[in-house]
Backbone as CSV, one residue per row, in Angstrom:
resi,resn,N_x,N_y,N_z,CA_x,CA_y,CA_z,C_x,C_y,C_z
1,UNK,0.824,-1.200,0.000,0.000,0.000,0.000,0.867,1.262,0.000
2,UNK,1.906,1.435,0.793,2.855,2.010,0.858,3.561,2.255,-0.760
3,UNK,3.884,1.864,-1.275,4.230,2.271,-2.381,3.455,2.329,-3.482
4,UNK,2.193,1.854,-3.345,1.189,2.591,-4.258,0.708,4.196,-3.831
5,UNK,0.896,4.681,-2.636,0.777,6.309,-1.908,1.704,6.995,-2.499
6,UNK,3.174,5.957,-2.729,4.399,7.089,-3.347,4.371,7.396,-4.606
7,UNK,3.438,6.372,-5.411,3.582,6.281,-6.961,2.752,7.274,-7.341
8,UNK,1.584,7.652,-6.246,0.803,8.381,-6.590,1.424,10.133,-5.836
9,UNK,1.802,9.945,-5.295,2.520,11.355,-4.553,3.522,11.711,-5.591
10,UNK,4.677,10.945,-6.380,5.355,11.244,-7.688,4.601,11.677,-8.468
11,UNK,3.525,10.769,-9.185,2.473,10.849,-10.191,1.384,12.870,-9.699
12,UNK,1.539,12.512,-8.551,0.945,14.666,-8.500,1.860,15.336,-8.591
13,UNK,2.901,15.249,-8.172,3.790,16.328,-7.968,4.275,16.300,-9.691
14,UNK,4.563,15.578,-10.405,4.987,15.745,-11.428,3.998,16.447,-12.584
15,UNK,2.568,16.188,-12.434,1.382,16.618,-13.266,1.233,18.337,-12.823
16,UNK,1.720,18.136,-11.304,1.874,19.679,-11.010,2.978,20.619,-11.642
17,UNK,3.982,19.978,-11.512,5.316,20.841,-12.261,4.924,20.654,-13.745
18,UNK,4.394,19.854,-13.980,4.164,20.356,-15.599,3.521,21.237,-16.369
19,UNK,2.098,21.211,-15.365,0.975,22.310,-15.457,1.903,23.708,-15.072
20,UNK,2.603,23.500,-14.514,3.079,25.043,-14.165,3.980,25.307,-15.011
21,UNK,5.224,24.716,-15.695,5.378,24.665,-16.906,4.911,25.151,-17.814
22,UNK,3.981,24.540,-17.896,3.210,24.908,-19.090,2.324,25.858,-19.145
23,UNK,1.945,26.661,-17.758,1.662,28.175,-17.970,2.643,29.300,-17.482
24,UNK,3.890,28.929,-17.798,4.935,29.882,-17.411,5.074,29.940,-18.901
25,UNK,4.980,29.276,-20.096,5.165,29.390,-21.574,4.254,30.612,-22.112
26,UNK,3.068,31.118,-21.202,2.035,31.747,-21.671,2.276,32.860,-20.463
27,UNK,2.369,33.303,-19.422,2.293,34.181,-18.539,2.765,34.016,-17.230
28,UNK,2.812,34.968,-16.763,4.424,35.784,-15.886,3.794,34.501,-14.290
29,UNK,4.778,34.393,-13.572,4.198,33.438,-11.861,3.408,34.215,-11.382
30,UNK,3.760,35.610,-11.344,2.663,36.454,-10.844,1.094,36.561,-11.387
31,UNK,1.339,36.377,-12.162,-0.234,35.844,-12.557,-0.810,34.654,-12.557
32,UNK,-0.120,33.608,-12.429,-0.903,32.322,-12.454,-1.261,32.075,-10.946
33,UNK,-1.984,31.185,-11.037,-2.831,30.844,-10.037,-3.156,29.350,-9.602
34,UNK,-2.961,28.950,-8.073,-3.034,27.813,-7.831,-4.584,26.925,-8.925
35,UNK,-5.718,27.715,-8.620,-6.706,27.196,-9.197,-6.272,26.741,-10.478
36,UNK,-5.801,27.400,-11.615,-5.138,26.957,-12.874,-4.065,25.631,-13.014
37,UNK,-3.286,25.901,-12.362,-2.642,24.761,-12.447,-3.051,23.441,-11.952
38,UNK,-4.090,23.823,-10.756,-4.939,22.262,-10.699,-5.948,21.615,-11.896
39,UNK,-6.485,22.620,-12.429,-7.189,22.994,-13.869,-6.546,21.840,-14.459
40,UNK,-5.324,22.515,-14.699,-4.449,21.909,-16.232,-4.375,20.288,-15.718
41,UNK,-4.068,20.200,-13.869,-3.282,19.113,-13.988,-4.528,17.858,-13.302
42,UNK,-5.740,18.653,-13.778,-6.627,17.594,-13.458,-6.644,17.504,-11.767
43,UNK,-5.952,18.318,-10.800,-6.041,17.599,-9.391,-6.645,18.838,-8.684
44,UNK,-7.304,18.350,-7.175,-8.248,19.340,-6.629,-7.270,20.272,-5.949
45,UNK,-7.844,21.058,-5.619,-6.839,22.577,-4.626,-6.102,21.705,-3.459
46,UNK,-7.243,20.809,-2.548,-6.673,20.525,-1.132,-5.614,19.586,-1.680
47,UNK,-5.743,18.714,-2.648,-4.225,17.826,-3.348,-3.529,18.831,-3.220
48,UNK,-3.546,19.702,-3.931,-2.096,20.171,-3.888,-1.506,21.150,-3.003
49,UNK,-2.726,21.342,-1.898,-2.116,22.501,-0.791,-1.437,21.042,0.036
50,UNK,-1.487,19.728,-0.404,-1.119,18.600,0.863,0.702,18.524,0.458
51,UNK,1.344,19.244,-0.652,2.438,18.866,-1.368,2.990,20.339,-1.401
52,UNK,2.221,21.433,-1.504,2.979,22.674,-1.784,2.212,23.578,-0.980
53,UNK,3.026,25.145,-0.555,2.255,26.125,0.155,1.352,27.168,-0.774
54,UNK,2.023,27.576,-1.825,1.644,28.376,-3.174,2.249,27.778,-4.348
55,UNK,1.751,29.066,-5.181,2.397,28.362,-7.171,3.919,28.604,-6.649
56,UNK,4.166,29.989,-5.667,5.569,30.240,-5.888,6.645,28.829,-4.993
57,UNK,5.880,28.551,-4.115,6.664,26.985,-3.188,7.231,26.094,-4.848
58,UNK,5.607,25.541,-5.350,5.744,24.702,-6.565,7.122,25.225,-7.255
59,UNK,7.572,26.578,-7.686,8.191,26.878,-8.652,9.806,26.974,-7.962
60,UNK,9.723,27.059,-6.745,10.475,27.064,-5.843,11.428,25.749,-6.093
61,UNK,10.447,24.562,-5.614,10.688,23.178,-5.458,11.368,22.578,-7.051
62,UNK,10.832,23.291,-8.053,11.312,22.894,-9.529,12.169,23.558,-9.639
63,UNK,12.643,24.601,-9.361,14.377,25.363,-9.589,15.589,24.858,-8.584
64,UNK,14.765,24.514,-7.070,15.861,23.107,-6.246,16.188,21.683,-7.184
65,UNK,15.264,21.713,-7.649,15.765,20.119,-8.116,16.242,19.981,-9.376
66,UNK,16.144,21.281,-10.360,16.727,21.657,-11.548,18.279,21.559,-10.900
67,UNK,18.677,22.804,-9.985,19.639,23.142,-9.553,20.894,22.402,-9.031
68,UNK,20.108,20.992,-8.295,20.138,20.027,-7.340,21.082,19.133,-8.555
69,UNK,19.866,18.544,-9.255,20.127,17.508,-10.731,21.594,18.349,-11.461
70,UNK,21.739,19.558,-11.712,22.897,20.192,-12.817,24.032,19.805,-11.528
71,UNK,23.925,20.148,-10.534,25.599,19.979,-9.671,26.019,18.680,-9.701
72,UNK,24.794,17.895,-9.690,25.217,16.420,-9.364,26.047,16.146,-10.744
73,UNK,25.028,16.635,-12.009,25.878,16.123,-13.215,26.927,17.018,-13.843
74,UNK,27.405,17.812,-13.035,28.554,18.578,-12.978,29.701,18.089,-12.077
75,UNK,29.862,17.585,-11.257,30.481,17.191,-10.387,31.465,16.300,-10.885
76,UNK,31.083,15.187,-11.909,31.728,14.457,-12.612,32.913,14.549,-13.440
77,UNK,32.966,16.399,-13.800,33.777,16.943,-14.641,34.590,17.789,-14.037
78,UNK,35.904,17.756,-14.999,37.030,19.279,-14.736,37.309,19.971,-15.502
79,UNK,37.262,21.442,-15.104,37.580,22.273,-16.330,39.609,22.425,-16.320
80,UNK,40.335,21.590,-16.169,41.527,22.115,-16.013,42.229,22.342,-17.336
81,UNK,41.669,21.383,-18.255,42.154,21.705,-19.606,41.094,22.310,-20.204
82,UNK,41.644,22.833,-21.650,40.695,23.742,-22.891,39.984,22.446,-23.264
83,UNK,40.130,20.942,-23.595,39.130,19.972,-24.363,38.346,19.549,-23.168
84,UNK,38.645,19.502,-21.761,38.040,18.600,-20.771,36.771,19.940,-20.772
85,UNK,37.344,21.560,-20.464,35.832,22.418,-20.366,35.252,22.875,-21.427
86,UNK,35.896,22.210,-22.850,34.935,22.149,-24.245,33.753,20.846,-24.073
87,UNK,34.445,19.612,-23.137,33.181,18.629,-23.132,32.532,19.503,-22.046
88,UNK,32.804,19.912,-21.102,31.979,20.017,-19.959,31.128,21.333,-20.826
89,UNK,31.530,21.934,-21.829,30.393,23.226,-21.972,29.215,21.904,-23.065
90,UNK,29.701,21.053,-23.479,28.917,20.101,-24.538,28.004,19.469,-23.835
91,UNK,28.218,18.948,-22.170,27.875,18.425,-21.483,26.611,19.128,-20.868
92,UNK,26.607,20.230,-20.485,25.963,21.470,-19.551,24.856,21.911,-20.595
93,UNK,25.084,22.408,-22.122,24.251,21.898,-23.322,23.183,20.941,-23.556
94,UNK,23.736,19.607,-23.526,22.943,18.744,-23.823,22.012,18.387,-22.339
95,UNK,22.802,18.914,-21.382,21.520,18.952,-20.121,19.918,20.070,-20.446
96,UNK,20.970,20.986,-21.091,19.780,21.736,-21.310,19.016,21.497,-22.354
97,UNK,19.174,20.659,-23.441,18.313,20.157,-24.076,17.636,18.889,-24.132
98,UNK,18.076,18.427,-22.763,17.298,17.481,-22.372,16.340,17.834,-21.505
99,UNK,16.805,19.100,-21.138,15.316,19.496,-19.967,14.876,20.617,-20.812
100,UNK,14.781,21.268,-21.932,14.492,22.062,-22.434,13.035,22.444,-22.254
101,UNK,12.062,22.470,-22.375,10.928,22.963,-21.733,10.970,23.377,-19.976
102,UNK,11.406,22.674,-19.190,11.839,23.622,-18.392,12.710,24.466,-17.804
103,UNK,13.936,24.332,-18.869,14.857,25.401,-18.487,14.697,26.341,-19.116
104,UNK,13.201,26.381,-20.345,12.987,27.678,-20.840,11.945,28.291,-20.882
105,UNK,11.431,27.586,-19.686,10.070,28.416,-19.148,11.116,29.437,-17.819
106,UNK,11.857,28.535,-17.422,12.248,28.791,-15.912,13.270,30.233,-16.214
107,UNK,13.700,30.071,-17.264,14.699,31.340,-17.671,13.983,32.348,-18.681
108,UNK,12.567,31.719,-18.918,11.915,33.127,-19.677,11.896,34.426,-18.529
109,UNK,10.961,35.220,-18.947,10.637,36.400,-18.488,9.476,35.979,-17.620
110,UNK,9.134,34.833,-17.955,7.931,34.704,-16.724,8.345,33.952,-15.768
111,UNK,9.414,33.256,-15.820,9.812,32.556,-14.346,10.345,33.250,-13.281
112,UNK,11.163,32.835,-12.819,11.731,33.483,-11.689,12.980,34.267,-11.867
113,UNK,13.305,35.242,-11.545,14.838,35.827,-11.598,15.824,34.732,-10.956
114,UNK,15.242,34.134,-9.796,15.934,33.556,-8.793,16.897,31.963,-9.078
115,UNK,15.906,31.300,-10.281,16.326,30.236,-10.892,17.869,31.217,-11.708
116,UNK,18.398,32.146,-12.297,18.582,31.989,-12.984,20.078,32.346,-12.304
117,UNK,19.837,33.270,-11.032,20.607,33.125,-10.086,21.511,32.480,-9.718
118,UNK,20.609,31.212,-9.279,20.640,29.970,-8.399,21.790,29.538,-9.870
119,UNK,21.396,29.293,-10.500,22.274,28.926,-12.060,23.794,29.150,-12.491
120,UNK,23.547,30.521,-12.220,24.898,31.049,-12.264,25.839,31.291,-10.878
121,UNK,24.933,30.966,-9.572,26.131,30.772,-8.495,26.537,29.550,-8.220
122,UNK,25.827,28.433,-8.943,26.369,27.426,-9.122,27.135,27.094,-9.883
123,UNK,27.472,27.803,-11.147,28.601,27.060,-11.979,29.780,28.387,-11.898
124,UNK,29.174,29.358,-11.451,30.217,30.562,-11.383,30.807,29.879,-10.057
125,UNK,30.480,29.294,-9.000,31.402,28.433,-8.040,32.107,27.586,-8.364
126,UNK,32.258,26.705,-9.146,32.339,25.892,-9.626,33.196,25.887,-10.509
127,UNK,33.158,27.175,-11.147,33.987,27.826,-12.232,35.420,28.134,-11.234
128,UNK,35.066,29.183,-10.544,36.262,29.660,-9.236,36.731,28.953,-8.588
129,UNK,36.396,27.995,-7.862,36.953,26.493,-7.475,38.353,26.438,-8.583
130,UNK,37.874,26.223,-9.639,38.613,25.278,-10.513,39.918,26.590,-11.242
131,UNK,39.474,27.478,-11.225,40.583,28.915,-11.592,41.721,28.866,-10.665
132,UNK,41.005,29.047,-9.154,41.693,29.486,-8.040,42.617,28.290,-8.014
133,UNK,41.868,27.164,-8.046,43.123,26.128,-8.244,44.063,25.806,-8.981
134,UNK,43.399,26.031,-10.228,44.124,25.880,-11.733,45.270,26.786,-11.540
135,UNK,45.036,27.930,-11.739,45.264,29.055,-12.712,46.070,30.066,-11.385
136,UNK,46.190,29.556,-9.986,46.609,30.502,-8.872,46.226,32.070,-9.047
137,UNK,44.861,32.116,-9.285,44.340,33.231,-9.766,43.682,33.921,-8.080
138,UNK,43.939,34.857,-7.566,43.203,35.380,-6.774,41.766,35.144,-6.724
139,UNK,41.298,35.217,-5.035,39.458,34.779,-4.849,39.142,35.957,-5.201
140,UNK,39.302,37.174,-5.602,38.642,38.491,-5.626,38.573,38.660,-7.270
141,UNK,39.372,38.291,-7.997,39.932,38.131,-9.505,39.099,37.104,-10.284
142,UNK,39.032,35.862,-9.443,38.367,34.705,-9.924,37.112,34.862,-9.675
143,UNK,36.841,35.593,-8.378,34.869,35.481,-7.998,34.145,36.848,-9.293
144,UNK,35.435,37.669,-9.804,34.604,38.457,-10.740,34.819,38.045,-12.119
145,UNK,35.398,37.665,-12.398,35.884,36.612,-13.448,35.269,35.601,-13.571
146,UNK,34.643,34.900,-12.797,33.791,33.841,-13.151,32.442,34.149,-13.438
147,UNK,31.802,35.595,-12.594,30.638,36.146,-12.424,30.467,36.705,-13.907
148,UNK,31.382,37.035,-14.905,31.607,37.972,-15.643,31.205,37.358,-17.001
149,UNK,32.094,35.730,-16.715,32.150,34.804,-18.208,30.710,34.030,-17.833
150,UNK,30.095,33.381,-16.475,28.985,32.772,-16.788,27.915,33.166,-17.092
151,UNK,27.548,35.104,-16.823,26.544,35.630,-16.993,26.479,35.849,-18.610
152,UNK,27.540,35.689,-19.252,27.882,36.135,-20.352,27.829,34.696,-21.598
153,UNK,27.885,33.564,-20.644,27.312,32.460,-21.285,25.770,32.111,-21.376
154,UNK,25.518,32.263,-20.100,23.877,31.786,-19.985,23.127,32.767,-20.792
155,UNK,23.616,33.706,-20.998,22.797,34.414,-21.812,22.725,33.786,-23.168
156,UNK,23.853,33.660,-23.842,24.182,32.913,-25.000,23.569,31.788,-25.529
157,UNK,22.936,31.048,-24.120,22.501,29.625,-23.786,20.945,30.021,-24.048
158,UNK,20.586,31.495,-23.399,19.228,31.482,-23.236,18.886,32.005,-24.987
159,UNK,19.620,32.657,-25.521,19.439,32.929,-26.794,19.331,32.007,-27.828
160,UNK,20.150,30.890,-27.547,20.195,29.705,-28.625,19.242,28.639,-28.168
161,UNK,18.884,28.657,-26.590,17.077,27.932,-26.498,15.787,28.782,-27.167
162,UNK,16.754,30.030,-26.837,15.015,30.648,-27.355,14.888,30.767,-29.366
163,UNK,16.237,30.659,-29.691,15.915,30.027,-31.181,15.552,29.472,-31.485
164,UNK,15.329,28.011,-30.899,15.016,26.707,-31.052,16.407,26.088,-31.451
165,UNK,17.069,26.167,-30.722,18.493,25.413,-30.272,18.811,25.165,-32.144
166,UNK,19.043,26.344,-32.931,19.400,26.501,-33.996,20.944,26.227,-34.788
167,UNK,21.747,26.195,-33.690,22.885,25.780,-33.989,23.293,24.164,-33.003
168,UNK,23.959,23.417,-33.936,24.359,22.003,-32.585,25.171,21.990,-31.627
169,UNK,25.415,21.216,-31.043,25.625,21.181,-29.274,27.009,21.772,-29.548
170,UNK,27.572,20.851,-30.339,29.314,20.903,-30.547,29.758,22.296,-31.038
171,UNK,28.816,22.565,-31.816,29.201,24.338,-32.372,28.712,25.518,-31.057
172,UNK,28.022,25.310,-30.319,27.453,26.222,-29.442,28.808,26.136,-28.217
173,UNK,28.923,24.843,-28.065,29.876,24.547,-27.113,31.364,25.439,-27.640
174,UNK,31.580,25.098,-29.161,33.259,25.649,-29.209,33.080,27.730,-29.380
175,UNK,31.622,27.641,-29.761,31.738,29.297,-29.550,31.748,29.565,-28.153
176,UNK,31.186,29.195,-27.641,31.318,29.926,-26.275,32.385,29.527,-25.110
177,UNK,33.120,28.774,-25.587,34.449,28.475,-25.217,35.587,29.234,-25.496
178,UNK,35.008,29.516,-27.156,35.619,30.689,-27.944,35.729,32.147,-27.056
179,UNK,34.674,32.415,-26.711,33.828,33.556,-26.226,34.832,33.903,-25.356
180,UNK,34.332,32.636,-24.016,35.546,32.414,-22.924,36.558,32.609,-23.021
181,UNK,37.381,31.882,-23.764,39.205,32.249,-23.994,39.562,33.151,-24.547
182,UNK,38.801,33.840,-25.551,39.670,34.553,-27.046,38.930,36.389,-26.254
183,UNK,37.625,35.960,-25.684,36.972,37.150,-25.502,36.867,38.094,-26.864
184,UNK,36.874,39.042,-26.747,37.165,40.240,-28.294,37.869,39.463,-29.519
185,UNK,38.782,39.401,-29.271,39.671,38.827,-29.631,39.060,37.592,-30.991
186,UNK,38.499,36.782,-30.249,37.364,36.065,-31.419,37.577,36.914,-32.920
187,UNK,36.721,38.313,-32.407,36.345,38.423,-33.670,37.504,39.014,-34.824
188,UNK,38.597,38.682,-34.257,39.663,38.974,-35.078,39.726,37.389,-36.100
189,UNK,40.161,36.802,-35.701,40.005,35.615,-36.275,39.318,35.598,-37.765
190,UNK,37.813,36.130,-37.242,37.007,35.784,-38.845,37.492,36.753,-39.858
């Protein structure tokens, strides 16, 4: 019995993050509404006040476990060489196009600022970790330096989801690696 309660506690919570999903594609958190998303996801209000406090908890709980899921599958990698953080930018890519509907609701204009945050102090850590060690680069040098190149990627990232991921993984990956190393400089090259 016990694990028919959990299959069904997975089975809401997931119909819930989707419904919300799927009206973050159409309009801002501030406007949606618990009633709606039970709407979409077929389940009554008291279901889902038994799992979440508001839409913003729900949206809350889906940018932890977005956040949660990218470190874990980051963790695996090092940026110490130029080919090891060309896979890891190929890698960080194809995460996002495997979750693509919600990493581009969550980074539109209608999600949260806070996801996108949460995003970049995670790999901008992650990034500095690996400088400060690498590269004997100062924490004051590296914490703006990392702040500088990831805000300057994710954007890049959010531009080529919101194309419809128009260029492939491997080309997105060596430009913005490009981006990273060459900076200006790039556009001497062409």
């Amino acid at each position: 019995m016990s694990e028919k309660l959990d299959h069904r506690k997975k089975y809401t919570r997931k119909v819930l993050k989707e419904s919300l999903i799927q009206l973050l594609g159409s309009k801002p958190i501030s406007s949606v509404t618990v009633k709606e998303i039970c709407e979409i996801a077929d389940i009554n209000r008291s279901t889902f006040y038994t799992h979440y406090q508001d839409h913003f908890d729900l949206l809350h709980k889906i940018e932890e476990e977005i956040v949660e899921d990218m470190d874990r599958y980051l963790q695996g990698y090092s940026t110490e060489i130029d080919e090891e953080a060309l896979q890891l930018t190929e890698k960080i890519l194809e995460y996002m196009i495997d979750h693509k509907d919600i990493i581009q609701a969550l980074l539109s204009p209608n999600g949260s600022s806070a996801f996108e945050k949460k995003v970049m102090e995670l790999t901008r850590l992650y990034m500095m970790n690996n400088l400060m060690n690498d590269n004997g680069i100062r924490q004051a040098e590296s914490k703006y330096l990392s702040t500088f190149v990831v805000s300057g990627a994710i954007h890049v990232i959010k531009e080529w989801i919101a194309n419809d991921l128009d260029q492939p993984v491997q080309e997105m990956a060596v430009l913005i690696n490009s981006f990273v190393n060459e900076g200006l400089a790039y556009l001497e090259k062409g």
